[in-house]
C-alpha positions as CSV (number, residue, x, y, z in Angstrom):
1,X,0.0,0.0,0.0
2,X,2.0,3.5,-1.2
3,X,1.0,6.1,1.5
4,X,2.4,8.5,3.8
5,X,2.8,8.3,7.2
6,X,-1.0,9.6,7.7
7,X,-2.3,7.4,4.8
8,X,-3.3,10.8,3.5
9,X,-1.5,10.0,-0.2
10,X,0.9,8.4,-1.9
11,X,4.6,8.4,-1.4
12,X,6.7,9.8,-4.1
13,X,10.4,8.6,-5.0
14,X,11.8,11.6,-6.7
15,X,15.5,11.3,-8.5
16,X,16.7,15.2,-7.9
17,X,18.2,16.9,-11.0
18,X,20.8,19.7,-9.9
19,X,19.5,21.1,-13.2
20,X,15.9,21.7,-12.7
21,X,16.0,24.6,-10.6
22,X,18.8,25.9,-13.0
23,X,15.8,27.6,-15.0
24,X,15.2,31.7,-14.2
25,X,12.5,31.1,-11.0
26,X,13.5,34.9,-9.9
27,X,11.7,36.9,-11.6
28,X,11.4,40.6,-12.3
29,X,12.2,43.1,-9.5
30,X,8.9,43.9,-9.8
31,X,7.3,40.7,-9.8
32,X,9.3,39.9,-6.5
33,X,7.8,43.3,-5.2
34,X,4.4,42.1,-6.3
35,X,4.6,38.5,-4.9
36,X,5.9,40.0,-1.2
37,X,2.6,42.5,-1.2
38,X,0.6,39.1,-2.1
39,X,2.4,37.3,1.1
40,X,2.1,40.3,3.4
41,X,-2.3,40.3,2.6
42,X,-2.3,36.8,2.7
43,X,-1.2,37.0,6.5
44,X,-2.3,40.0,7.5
45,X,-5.8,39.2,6.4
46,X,-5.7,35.7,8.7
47,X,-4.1,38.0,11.1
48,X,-0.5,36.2,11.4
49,X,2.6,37.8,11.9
50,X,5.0,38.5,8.8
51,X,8.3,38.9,8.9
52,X,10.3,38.8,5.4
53,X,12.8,36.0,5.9
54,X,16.5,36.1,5.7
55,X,18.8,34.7,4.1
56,X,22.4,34.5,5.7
57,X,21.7,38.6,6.6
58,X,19.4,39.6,3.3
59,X,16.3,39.4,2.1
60,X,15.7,35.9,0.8
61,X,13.7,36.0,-3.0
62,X,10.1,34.2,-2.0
63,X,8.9,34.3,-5.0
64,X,12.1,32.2,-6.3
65,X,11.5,29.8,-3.1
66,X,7.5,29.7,-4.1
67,X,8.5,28.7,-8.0
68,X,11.1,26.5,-7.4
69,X,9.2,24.4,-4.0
70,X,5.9,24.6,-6.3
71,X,8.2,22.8,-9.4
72,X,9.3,20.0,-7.3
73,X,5.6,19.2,-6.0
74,X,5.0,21.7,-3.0
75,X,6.0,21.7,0.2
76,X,4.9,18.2,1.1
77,X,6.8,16.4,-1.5
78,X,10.1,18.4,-1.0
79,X,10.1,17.3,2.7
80,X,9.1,14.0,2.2
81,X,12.1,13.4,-0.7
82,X,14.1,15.4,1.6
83,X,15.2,18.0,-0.9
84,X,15.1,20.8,1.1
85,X,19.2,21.3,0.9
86,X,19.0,21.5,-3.0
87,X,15.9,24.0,-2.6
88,X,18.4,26.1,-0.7
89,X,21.6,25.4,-2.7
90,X,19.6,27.0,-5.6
91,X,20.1,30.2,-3.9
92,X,23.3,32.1,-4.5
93,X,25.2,33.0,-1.1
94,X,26.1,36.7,-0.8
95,X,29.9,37.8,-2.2
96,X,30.7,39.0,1.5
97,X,30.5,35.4,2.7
């Protein structure tokens, strides 16, 4: 029987290919602008707390994080097949570290 813990769905194998989040997931500066004021009224109209996330000191791209999670499957899948590292490796570490 193919399920996940909660017997919710199936269980996925997925083979990761370094090269599929090589594609341009960042989008326009104003796209990115665009996508952050979507975040923000998505919280604040379930009134949670949002705080833009960091990444090591700067503002980390969500939109790029949204595309590239979405492309493997969604959050679910990229936990279960344990990609989360490659998810982050598809990020480019500032110069000044």
């Amino acid at each position: 029987m193919d399920g996940d813990a909660s017997g919710d769905g199936p269980i996925h194998s997925f083979s990761f290919d370094p090269d599929f989040l090589a594609g341009d997931n960042d989008g326009s500066e104003e796209e990115q602008a665009d996508f952050m004021k979507e975040l923000e009224k998505f919280h604040k109209e379930r009134s949670l707390e949002f705080k833009p996330p960091k990444f090591y000191g700067e503002g980390l791209n969500c939109l790029k994080l949204w595309r590239d999670v979405t492309r493997l499957g969604g959050y679910d899948q990229v936990t279960i097949c344990k990609l989360w590292r490659q998810v982050g490796e598809s990020f480019k570490r500032p110069k000044s570290i």
